[in-house]
LUMTIKOL-44179 format. One line per field, with one value per residue (C-alpha): x, y, z. Coordinates in nm, 4 decimals. Example, Ala and Ser with C-alpha at 12.3 -4.5 7.8 and 13.67 -1.06 7.14 Angstrom:
BEGIN
X: (1.2300, 1.3670)
Y: (-0.4500, -0.1060)
Z: (0.7800, 0.7140)
END
This chain:
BEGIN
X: (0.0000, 0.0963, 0.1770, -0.0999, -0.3706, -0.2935, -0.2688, -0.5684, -0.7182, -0.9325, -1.3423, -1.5544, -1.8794, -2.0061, -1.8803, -2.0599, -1.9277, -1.7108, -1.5325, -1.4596, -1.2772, -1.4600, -1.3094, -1.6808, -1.8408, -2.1472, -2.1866, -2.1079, -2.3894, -2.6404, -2.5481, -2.5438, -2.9396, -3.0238, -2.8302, -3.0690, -2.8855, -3.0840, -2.8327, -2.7713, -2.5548, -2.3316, -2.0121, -1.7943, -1.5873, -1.7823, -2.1420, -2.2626, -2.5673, -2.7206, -2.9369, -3.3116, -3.1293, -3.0115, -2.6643, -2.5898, -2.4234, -2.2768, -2.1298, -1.9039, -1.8483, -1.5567, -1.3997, -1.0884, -0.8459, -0.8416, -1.0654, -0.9686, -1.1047, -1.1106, -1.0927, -1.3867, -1.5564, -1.6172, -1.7792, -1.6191, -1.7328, -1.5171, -1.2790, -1.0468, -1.0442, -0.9981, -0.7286, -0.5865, -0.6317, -0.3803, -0.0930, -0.1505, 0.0470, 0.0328, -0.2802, -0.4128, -0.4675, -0.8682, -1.0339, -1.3983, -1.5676, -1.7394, -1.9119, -2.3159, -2.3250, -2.0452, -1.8549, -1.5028, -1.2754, -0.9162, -0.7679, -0.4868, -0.3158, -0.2571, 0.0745, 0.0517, -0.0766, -0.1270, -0.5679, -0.6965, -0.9595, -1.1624, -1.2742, -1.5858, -1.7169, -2.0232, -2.2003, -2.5693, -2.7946, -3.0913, -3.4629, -3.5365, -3.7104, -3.8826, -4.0429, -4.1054, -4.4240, -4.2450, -4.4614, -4.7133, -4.5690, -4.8224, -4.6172, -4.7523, -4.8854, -4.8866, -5.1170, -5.0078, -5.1240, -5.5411, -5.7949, -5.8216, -5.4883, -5.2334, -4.8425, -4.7850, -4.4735, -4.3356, -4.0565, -3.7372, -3.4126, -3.3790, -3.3064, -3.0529, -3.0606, -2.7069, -2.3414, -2.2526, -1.9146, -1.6356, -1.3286, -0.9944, -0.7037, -0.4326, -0.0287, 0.0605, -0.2111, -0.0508, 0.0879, -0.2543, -0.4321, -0.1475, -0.2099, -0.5666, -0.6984, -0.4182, -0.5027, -0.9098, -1.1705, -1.2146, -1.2731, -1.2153, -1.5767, -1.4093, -1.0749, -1.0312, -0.6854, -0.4514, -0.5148, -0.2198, -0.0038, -0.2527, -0.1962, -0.4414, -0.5320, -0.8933, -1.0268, -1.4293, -1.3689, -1.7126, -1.6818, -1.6148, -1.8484, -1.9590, -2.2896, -2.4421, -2.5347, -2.3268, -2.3127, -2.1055, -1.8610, -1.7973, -1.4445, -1.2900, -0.9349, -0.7121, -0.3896, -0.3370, -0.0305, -0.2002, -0.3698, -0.7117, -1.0587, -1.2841, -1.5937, -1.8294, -2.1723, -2.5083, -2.8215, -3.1374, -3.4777, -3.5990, -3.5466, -3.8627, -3.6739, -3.3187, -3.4887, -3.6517, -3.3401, -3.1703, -3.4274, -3.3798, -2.9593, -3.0589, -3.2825, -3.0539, -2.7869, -2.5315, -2.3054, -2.3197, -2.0781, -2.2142, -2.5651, -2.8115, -2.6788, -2.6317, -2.3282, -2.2098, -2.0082, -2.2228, -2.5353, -2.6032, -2.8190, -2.5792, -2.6154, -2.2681, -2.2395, -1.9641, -2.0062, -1.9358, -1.5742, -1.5392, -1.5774, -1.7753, -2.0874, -2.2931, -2.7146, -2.7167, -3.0183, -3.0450, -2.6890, -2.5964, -2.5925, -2.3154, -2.1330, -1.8650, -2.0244, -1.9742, -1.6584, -1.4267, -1.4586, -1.2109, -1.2484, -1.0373, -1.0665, -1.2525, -1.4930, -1.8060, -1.6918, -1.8326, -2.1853, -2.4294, -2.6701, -2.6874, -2.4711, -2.1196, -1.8645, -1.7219, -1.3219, -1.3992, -1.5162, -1.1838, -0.9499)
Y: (0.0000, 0.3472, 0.6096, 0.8293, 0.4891, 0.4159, 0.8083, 0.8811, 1.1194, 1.4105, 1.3470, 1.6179, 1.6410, 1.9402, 2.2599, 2.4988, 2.8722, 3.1388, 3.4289, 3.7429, 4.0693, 4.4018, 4.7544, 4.9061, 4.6499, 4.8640, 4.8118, 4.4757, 4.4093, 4.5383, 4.3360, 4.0324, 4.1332, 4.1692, 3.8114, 3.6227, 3.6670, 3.7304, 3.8596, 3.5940, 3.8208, 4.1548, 4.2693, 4.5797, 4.4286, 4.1222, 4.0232, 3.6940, 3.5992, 3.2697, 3.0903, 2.9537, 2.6029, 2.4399, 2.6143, 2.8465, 3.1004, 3.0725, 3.3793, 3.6032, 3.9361, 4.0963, 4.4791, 4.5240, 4.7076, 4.5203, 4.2908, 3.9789, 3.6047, 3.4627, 3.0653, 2.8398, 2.6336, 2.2846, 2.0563, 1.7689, 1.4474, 1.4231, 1.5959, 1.3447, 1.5209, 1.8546, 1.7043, 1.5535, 1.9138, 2.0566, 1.8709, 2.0494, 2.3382, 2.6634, 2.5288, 2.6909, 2.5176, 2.3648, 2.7028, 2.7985, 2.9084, 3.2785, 3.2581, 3.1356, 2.8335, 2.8120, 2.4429, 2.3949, 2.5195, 2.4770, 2.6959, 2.5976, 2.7234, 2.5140, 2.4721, 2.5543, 2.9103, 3.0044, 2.9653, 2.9221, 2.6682, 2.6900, 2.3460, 2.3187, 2.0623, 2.0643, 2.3138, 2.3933, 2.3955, 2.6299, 2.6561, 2.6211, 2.9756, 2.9526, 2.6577, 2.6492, 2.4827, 2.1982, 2.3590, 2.1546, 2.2199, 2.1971, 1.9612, 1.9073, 1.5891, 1.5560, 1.8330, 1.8174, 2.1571, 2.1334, 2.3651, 2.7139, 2.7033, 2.9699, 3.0210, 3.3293, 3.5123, 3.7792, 4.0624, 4.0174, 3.8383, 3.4733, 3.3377, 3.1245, 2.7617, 2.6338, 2.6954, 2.4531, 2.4996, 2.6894, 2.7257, 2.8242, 2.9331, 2.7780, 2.8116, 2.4662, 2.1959, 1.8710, 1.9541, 2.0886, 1.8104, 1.5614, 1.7675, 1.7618, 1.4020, 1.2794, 1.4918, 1.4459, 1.2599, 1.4696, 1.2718, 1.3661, 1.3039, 1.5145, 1.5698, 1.7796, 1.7848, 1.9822, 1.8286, 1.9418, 1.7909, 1.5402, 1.6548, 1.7413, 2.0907, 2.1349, 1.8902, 1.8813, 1.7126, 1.5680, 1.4751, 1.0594, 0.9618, 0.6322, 0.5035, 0.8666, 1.0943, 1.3870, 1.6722, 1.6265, 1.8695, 2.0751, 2.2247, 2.2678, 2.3984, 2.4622, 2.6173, 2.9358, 3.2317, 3.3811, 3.2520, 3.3408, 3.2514, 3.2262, 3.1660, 3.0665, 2.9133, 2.9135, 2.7120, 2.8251, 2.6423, 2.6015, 2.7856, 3.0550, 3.1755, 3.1921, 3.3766, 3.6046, 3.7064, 3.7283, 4.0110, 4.1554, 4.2122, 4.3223, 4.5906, 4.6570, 4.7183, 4.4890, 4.3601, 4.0386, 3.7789, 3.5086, 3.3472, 3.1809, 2.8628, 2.4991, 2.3397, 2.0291, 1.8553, 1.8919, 1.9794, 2.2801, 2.5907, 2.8270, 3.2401, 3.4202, 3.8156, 4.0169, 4.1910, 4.5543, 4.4043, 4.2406, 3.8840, 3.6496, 3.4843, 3.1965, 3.0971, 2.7450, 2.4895, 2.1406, 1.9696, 1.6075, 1.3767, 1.1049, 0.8690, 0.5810, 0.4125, 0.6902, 0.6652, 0.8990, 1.0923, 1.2502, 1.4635, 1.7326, 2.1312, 2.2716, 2.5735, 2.3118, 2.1656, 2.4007, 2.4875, 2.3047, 2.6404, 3.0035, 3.3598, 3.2723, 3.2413, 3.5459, 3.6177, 3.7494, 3.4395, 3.2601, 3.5268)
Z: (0.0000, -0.1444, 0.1918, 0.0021, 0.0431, 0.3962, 0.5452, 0.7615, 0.5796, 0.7393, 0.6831, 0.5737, 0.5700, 0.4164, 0.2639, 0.4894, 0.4503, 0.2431, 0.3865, 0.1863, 0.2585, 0.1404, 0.1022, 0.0922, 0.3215, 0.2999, -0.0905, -0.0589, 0.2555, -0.0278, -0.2952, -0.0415, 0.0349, -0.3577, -0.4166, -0.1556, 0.1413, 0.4978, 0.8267, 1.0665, 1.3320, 1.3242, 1.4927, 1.4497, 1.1573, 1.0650, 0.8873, 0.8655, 0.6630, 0.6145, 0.3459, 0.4440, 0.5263, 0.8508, 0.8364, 1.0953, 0.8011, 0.4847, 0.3797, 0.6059, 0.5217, 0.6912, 0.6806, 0.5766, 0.3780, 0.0755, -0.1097, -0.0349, -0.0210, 0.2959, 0.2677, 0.3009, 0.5675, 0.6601, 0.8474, 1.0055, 1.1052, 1.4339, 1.7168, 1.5844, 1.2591, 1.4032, 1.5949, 1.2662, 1.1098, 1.3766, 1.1704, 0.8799, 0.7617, 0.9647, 1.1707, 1.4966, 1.7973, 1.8377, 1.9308, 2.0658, 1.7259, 1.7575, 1.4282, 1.4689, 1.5606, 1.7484, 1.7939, 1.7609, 1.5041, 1.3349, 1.0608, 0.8586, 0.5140, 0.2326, 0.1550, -0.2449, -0.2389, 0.1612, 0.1398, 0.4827, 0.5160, 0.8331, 0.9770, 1.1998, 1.4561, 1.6415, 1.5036, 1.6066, 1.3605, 1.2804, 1.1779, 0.7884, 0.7300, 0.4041, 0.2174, -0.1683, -0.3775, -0.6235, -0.8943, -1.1403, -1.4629, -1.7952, -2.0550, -2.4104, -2.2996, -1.9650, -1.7404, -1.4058, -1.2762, -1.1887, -1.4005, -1.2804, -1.0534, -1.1750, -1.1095, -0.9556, -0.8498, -0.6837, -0.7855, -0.5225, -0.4852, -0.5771, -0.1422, -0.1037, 0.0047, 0.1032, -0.0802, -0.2940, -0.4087, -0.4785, -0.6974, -0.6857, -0.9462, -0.8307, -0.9228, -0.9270, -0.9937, -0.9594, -0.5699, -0.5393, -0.6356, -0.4501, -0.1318, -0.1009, -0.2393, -0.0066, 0.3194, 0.2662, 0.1603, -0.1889, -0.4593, -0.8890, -1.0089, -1.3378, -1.4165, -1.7729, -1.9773, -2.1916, -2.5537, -2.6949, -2.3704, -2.2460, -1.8933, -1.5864, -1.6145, -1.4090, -1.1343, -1.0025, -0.6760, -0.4746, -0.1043, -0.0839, 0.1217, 0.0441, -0.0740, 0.0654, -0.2331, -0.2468, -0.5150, -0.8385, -0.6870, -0.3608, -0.4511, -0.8213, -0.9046, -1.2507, -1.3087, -1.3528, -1.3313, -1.0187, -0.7349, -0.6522, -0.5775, -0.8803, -0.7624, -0.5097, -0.5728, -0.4234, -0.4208, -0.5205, -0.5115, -0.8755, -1.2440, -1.1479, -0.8706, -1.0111, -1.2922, -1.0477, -0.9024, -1.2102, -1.2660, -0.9730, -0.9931, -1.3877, -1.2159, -0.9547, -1.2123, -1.0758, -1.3207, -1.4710, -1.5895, -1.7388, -1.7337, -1.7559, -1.9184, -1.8632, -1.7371, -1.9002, -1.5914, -1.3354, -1.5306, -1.3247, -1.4479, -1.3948, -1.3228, -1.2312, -1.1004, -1.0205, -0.6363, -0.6507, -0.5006, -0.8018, -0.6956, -0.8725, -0.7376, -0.8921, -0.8267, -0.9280, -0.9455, -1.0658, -1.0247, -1.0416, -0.7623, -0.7507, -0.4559, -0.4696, -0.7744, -0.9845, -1.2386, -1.2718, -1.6006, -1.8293, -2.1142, -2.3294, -2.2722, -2.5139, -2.6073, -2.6148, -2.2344, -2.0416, -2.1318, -2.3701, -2.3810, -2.2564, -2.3730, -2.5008, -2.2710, -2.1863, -2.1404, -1.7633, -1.6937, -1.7439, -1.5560)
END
């Protein structure tokens, strides 16, 4: 056995949270509100907002200096994981989390490009705050929806359910992808290549977590010059409402990157906006589902790999 098979590897169970640094934290609150956001507790330097889910928060918003990404969060399945998590590069000492939610908490850096990741155990959970119809759609043959019932909607932001993943540029892939498939339980659901050198360029990772169905992917990373965050993602309840808050950020004036389209890997139905920090944030319905039966796949970068319909890709999406 291979040291990389028989390491103990770190289990997580969820993705759970994003932290960003904002220059004009007030600018960026309001676009957080118009995305689907609701506030789920203040401090003097710090806003956290949640989704209508069971997570405590999902987004952090903190003051600073610069814009900056933060590092994302996750939920662990044990102390012994935290514990685990202490051996990793430039990790803190099991702390008393202050975010909602509390629990127990270790940061540490990746040892690539310096990201923090913030691990979490114990974490209370909280009241679902909205509910959603699964509408009765009218096919050409099929007529679900009863005589003389309508679908009505209303004008406002599309609310978010949970984050679903996020991505990162990063400055050398194959330590990358050594680093993390060896520390944790990520898993390539699709890995995409170079044509002209045949080599690993872009990785979807999904959470390994046995027969349990996870999403297609959690966490995605390519190669790229510079480090940074590219995007984070967020779940929304069906295509009415991500087109309803589509309208709303196009009435707002907010400035959009690229939507709405479907994904190929993954499938999703995708909507991406730039913050007025210039980060890019995604409303997403409609992804796949896979778990330890599902292969590996492995296909060629190409202009037709990332989207089967929607707006042509744009160059801001790929910087």
């Amino acid at each position: 056995m291979s040291p990389s098979a028989s390491k103990q590897k770190i289990s997580l169970k969820r993705i759970a949270h994003v932290y960003y640094t904002h220059k004009n934290l007030d600018a960026a609150h309001q676009f957080l509100l118009d995305f689907g956001f609701s506030v789920a507790q203040r401090t003097d330097d710090k806003i956290y907002y949640r989704g209508y889910g069971t997570e405590p928060f999902v987004y952090c918003a903190v003051k600073g200096t610069e814009d900056k990404f933060g590092g994302t969060g996750w939920v662990v399945d044990s102390m012994e994981d935290l514990e685990l998590a202490t051996l990793l590069p430039g990790a803190t000492p099991i702390q008393d989390s202050k975010a909602p939610g509390g629990g127990k908490c270790v940061t540490f850096y990746e040892p690539v490009d310096n990201c923090p990741f913030h691990l979490v155990y114990g974490q209370t959970s909280v009241e679902v705050t909205e509910t959603f119809p699964e509408l009765a759609y009218n096919f050409p043959s099929t007529k679900n929806r009863p005589v003389n019932q309508t679908q009505r909607f209303k004008k406002g932001p599309a609310p978010i359910h949970k984050i679903g993943h996020f991505g990162l540029c990063v400055t050398d892939y194959k330590k990358a992808f050594e680093f993390y498939t060896t520390n944790f339980n990520w898993k390539p659901t699709e890995l995409v290549y170079a044509p002209d050198t045949n080599e690993d360029m872009t990785t979807f990772l999904h959470l390994d977590r046995g027969e349990e169905w996870v999403d297609h992917h959690c966490f995605f990373f390519f190669e790229g010059p510079k480090f940074h965050v590219h995007h984070s993602s967020f779940e929304v309840f069906d295509f009415d409402i991500q087109m309803l808050g589509h309208t709303w950020l196009e009435e707002k004036k907010y400035e959009i990157c690229w939507g709405v389209g479907r994904h190929v890997m993954g499938s999703q139905i995708f909507d991406y906006w730039f913050d007025p920090s210039g980060f890019m944030m995604e409303h997403y319905i409609d992804g796949d589902l896979v778990n330890e039966t599902t292969p590996t796949s492995r296909s060629a970068a190409g202009p037709d790999s990332l989207h089967v319909w929607g707006p042509e890709l744009p160059v801001t999406f790929l910087t």
